[in-house]
C-alpha positions in Angstrom: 0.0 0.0 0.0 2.8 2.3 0.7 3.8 2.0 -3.2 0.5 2.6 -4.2 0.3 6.0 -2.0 3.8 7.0 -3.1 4.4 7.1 0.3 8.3 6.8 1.9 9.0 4.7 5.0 12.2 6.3 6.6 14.0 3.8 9.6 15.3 4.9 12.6 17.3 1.8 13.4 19.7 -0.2 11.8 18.3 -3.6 10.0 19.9 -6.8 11.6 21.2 -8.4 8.1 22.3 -4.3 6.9 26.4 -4.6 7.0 27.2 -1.4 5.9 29.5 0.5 7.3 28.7 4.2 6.8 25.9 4.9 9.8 27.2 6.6 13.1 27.6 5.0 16.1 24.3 4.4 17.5 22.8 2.8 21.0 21.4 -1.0 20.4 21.7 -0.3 16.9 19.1 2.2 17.2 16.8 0.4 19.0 14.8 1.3 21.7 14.2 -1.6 24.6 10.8 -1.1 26.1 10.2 -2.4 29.8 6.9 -3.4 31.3 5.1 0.0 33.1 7.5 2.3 31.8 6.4 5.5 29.7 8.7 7.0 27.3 8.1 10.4 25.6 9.3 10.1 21.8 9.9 13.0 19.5 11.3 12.7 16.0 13.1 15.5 14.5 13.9 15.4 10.4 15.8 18.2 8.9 17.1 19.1 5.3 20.7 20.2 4.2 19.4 23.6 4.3 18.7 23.5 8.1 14.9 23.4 7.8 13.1 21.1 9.8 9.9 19.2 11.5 9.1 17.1 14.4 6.4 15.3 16.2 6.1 13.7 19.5 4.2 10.9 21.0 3.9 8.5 23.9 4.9 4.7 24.4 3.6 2.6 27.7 5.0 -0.5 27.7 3.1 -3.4 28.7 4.3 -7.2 29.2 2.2 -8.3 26.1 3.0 -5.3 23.9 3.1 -1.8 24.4 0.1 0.9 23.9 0.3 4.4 22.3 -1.2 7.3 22.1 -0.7 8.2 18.1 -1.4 11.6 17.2 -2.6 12.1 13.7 0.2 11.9 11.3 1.3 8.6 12.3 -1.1 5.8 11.4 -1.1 2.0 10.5 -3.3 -0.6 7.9 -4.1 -3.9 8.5 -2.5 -6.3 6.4 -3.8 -7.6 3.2 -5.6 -11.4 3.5 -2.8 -14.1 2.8 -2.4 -17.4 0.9 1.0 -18.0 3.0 2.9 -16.3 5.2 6.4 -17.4 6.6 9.4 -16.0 8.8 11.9 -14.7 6.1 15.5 -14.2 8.2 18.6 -12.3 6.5 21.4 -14.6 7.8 19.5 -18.1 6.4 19.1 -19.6 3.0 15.1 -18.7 2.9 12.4 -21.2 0.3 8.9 -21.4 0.4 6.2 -22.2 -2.0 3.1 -21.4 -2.5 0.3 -23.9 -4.7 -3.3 -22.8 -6.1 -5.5 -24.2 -8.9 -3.5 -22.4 -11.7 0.4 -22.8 -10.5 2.6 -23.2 -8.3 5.3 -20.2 -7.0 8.9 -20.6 -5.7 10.6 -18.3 -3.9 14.5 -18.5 -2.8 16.0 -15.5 -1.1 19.7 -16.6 -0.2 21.1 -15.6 2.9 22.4 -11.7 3.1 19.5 -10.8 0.2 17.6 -9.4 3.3 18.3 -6.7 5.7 15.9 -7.5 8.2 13.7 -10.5 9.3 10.3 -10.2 7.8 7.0 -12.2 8.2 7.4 -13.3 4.2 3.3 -12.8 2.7 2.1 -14.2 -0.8 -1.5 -13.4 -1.7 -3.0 -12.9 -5.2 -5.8 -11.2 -7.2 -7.7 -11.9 -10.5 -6.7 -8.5 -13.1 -10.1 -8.4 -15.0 -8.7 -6.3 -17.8 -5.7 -8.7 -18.8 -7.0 -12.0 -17.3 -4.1 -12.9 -15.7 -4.0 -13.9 -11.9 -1.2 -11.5 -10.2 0.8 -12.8 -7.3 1.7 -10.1 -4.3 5.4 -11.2 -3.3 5.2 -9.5 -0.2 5.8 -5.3 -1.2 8.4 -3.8 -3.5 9.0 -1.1 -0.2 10.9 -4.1 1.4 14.3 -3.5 0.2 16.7 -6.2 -1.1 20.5 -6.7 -1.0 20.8 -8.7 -4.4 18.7 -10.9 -6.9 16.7 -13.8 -5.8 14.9 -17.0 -7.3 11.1 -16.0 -8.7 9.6 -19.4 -10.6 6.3 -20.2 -11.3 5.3 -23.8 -12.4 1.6 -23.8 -14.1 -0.4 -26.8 -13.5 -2.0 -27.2 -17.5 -0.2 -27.4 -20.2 0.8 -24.6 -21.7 0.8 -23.6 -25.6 4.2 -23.0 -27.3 5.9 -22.6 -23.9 8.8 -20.4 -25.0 6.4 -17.4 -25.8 5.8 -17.1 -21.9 8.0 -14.4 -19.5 7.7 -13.1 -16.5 6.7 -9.5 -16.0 6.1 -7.4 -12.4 3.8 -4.7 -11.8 5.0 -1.4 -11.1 3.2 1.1 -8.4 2.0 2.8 -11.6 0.6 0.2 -13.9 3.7 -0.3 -16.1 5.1 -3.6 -17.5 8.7 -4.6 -16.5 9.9 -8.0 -17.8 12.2 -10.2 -15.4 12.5 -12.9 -18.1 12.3 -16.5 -17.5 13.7 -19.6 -18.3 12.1 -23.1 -17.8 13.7 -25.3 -16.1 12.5 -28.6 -14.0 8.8 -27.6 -15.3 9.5 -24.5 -14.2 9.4 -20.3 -15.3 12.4 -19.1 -13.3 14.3 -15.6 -13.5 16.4 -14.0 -11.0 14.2 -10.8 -9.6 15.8 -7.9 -8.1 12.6 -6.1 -6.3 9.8 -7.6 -4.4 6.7 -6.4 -5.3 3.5 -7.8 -8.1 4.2 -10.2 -10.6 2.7 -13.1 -13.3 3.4 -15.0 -16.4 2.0 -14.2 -19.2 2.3 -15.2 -23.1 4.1 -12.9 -25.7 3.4 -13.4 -29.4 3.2 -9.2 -30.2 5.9 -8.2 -32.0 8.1 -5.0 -30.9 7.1 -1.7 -32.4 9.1 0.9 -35.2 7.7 4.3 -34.8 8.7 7.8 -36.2 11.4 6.5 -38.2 13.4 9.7 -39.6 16.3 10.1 -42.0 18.7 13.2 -42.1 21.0 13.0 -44.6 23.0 10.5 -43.8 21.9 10.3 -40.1 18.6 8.0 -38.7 16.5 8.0 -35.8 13.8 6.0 -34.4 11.8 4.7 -31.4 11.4 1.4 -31.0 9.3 -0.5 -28.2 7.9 -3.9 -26.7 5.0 -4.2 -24.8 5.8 -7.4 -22.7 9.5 -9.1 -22.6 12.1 -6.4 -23.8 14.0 -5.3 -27.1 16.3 -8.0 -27.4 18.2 -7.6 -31.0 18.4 -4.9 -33.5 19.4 -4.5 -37.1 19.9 -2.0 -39.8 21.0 -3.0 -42.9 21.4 -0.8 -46.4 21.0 -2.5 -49.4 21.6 -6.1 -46.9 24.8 -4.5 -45.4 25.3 -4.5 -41.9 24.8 -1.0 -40.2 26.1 0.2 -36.4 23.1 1.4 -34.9 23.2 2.5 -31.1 20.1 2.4 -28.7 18.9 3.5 -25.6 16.3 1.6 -23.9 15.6 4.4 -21.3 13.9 6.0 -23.7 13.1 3.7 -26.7 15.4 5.5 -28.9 17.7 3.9 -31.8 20.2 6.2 -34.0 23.0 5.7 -36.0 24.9 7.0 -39.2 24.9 5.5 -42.9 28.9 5.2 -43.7 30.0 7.4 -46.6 31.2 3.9 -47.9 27.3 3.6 -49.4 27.5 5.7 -52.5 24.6 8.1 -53.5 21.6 7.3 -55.1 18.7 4.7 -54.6 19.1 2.2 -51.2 17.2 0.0 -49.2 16.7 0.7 -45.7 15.5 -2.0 -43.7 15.6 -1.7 -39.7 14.4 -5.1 -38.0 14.1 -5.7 -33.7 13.2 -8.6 -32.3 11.9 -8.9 -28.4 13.3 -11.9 -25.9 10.5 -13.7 -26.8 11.3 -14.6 -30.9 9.0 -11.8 -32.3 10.1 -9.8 -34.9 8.9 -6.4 -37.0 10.6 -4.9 -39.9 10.5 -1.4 -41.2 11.5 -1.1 -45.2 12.3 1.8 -47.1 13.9 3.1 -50.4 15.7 5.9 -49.9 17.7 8.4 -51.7 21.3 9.5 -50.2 
């Protein structure tokens, strides 16, 4: 929910499994050890580089089975989302669960030192009506990670040309990122980097070739694919191989016919091709 609020969570102690070495010396590792009857008065202060700041203050009673507060109004809490499993997650041991409904199974392997702090690891999913696939909440792309970890799911029918399928996750926003895949053991597996939404879905749509421009010698494009990623690119002029750079930030191709190519009448072809084995062409004659 935090993702979907755009909200920021900001720690005021040090996770167990964090091993870096830049925070100051602090007490406990920041943490503060409540004991049974005791009240504590808590203020947080936050400043910027300029020297502007804020702060709020509360109270903390502790109690033998817990500890009640009196929150004032900027600091609240939500329940937590119904779960298919849930599971302690700790960052100094090899961590595996998995997770089985009618459509597929899900494997999860976080290796020890991926996680900064012990977790209560939560899997839950939801039917997306508008694409029709099922999407699997791996606990919440807030919870940060040290390094990749295994993501596989194994569907339970048999699927239809296989090799078309990838992995994609869900960003706060709506947009499509593709973490790949492999099969292997019956498996979809890819190593993920972020926690968060993610599913399995087929891709037979071919990349996109839009506002293709020539300037003299010099051509542009975007290119773009919807689901699993550019993956090759070619230019060629009359079926002779042309350097053509790109950057997938922001979709763009460009590159420079080589004064080899003489003037007059050539064929431009540019041809991208996702992860996935779809291709699209753009063809041209063009005169130099």
């Amino acid at each position: 929910m935090l993702e979907l609020s755009d909200l920021k969570i900001v720690k005021l102690f040090v996770d167990d499994g964090n091993t870096l070495n830049f925070y100051p010396n602090t007490l406990n590792r920041g943490r503060l050890i409540i004991e049974d009857k005791k009240r504590y008065d808590i203020k947080i202060v936050i400043r910027d580089f300029p020297g502007h700041k804020d702060s709020i203050q509360f109270k903390i009673i502790g109690k033998k089975d817990g500890i009640t507060t009196e929150i004032p109004e900027r600091i609240f809490y939500r329940e937590n989302v119904p779960v298919l499993e849930k599971k302690l997650f700790y960052p100094n041991a090899n961590n595996t669960l998995e997770v089985k409904t009618s459509e597929a199974i899900l494997k999860i392997e976080i290796p020890k030192g991926v996680l900064y702090d012990t977790v209560l690891f939560r899997i839950d999913t939801w039917y997306n009506n508008k694409s029709g696939n099922t999407i699997w909440n791996v606990m919440s792309s807030s919870i940060p990670v040290n390094d990749s970890f295994l993501l596989a799911f194994k569907p339970l029918a048999t699927l239809d040309n296989p090799n078309k399928y990838v992995i994609i996750r869900l960003t706060k926003d709506g947009k499509k990122r593709p973490e790949g895949g492999i099969w292997k053991d019956g498996y979809l597996t890819t190593k993920a980097k972020m926690l968060g939404q993610f599913y399995y879905t087929k891709d037979e749509i071919a990349p996109t070739i839009l506002t293709v421009k020539l300037n003299g010698r010099q051509f542009t494009a975007k290119v773009k694919d919807e689901l699993s990623g550019i993956k090759e690119i070619t230019t060629t002029i009359d079926g002779e191989w042309i350097l053509t750079d790109y950057e997938p930030k922001s979709d763009f191709i460009s590159g420079k016919i080589p004064d080899v190519i003489t003037t007059g009448k050539h064929e431009l072809i540019i041809t991208v091709g996702d992860t996935r084995g779809n291709y699209n062409s753009y063809k041209k004659t063009i005169n130099l």
